[in-house]
C-alpha positions in Angstrom: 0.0 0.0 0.0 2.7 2.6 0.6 4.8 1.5 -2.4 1.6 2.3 -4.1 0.8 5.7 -2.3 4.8 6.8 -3.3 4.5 5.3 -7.0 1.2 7.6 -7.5 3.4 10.8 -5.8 5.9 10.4 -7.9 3.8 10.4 -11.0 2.2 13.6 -9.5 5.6 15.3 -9.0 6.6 14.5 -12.4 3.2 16.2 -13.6 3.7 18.8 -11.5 7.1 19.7 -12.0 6.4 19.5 -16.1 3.7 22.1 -15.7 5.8 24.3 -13.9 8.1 24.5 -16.9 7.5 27.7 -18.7 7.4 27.3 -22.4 9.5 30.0 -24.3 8.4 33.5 -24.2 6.1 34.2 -26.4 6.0 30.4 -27.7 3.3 28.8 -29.5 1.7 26.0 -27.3 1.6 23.4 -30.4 4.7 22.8 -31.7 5.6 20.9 -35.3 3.3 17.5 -35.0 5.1 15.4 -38.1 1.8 15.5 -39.6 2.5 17.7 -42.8 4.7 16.6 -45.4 8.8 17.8 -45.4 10.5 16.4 -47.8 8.7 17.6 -51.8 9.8 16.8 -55.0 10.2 20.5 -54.9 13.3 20.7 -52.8 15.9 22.0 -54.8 18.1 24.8 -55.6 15.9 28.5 -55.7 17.2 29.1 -59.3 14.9 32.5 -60.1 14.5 34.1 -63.0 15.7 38.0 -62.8 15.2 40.4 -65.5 16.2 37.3 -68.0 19.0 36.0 -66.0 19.2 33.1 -63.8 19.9 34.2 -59.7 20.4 31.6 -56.6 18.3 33.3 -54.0 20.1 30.9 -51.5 23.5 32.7 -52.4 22.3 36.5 -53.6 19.0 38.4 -54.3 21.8 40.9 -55.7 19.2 44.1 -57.2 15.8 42.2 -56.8 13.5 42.7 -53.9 10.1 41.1 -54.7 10.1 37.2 -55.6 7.5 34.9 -56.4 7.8 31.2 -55.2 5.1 29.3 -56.8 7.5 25.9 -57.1 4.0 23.5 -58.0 3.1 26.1 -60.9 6.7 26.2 -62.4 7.3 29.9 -61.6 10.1 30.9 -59.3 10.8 35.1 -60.5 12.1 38.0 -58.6 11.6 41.5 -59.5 13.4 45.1 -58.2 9.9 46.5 -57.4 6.6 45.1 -55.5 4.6 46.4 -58.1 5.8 44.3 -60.8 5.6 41.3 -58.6 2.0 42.1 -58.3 1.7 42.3 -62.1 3.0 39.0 -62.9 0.5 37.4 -59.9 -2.3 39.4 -61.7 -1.4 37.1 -65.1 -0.6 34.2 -63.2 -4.5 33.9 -61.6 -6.1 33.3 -64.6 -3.9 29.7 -64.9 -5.1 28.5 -61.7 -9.0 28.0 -62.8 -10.5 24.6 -63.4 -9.7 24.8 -67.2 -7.7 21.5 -67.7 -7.8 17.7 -67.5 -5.7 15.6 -65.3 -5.2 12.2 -66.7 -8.1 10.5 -65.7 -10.5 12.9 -67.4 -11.5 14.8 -64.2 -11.1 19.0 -64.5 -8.0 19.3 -62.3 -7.6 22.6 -60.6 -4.4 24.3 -60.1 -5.9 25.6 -56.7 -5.7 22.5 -55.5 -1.7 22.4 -55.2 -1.9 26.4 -54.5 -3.4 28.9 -52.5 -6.3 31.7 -54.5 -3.7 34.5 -52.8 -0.2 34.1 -51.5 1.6 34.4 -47.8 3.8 37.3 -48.0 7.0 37.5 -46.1 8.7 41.1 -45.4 12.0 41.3 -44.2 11.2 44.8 -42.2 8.3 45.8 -39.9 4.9 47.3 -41.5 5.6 45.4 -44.8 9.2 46.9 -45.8 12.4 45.4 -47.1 12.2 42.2 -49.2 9.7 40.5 -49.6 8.8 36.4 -50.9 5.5 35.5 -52.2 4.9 32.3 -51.1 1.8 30.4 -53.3 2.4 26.6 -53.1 0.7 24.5 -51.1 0.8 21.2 -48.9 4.6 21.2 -47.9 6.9 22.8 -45.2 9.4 25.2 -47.2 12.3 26.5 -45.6 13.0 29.8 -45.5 17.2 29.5 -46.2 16.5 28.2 -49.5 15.5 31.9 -50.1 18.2 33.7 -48.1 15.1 34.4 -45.8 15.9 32.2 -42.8 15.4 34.0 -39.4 14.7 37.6 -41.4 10.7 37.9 -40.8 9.7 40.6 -39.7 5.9 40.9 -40.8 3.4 38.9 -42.4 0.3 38.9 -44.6 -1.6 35.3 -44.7 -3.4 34.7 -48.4 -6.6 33.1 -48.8 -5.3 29.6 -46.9 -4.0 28.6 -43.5 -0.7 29.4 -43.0 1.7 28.1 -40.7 5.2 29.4 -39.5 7.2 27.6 -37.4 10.7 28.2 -35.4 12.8 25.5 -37.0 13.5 24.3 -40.6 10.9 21.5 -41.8 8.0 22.8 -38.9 10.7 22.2 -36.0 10.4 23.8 -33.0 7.2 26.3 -32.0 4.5 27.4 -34.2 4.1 31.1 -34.7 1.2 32.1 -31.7 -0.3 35.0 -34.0 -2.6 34.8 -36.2 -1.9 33.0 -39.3 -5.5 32.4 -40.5 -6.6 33.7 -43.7 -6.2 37.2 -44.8 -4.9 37.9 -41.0 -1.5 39.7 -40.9 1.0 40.9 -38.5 2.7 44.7 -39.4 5.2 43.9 -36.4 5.5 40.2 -34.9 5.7 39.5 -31.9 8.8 37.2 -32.8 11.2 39.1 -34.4 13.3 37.1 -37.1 12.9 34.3 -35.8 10.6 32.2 -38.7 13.0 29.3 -40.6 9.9 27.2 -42.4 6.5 27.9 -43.7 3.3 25.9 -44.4 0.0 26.9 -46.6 -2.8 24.4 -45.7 
């Protein structure tokens, strides 16, 4: 009976003592589950295309400060301006309707391996410095393929779910604002601190 009695104590101390633990300041209570996908076809070098050249965004942005990333769609393109980065997503919505077959004879949507609106990343607070563009879907990306890696500073969400997590591939804490869609932060709460992203 009172190996019983200090077994069930010692359980409770355990409890207790985890508990008492703070979590990091500021730190998201859920952390990376291993329920979303890390490892994409799509993992490979961030060749962009920049004013008709070729750049490695993991090496230099050199002049550009507005890129795309839309990896599923085939379009990975930086530009010195925001406004013609808007201009080429303007074009680019008119692919992503219903309009063509998969191979089974169903309409296949392009929507359905992107978001309707992208998750913007600035590098500054209230939306300034660089920026990435971020429309594909399904997949933890990592912000060092982009030279981005630890250099959020604010955030707009797109039409889907977003999640931004601490570590590379979802690691670590989850981003505690709000990352549903349309929400946006002009000055996070964690300052570059973001390494991955996820678009449900």
């Amino acid at each position: 009976m009172r190996l019983r009695n200090l077994v069930k104590l010692s359980v409770l101390a355990a409890v207790v003592f985890t508990l008492a633990v703070p979590a990091p300041a500021g730190a998201q209570t859920r952390r990376g589950d291993g329920r979303h996908p890390v490892a994409p076809a799509e993992r490979m070098p961030a060749i962009a295309l920049f004013e008709g050249r070729r750049i490695n965004l993991a090496e230099d942005w050199g002049d550009a400060t507005a890129c795309l990333v839309w990896r599923q769609g085939g379009v990975l393109e930086c530009f010195r301006t925001l406004e013609a980065l808007d201009a080429l997503e303007a074009r680019l919505r008119p692919q992503r309707e219903p309009t063509s077959l998969s191979s089974d004879g169903s309409v296949f949507a392009a929507s359905s391996y992107s978001c309707s609106s992208p998750l913007r990343l600035y590098e500054h607070n209230w939306y300034g410095g660089r920026v990435l563009s971020f429309w594909d879907r399904g997949y933890w990306q990592n912000l060092s393929w982009y030279s981005f890696d630890n250099q959020t500073s604010s955030y707009i969400v797109g039409g889907c779910y977003a999640h931004l997590a601490e570590h590379p591939d979802g690691g670590g804490w989850w981003y505690p604002g709000p990352t549903y869609p349309y929400a946006g932060e002009p000055v996070m709460g964690w300052q570059d601190v973001i390494s991955s992203i996820y678009i449900e």
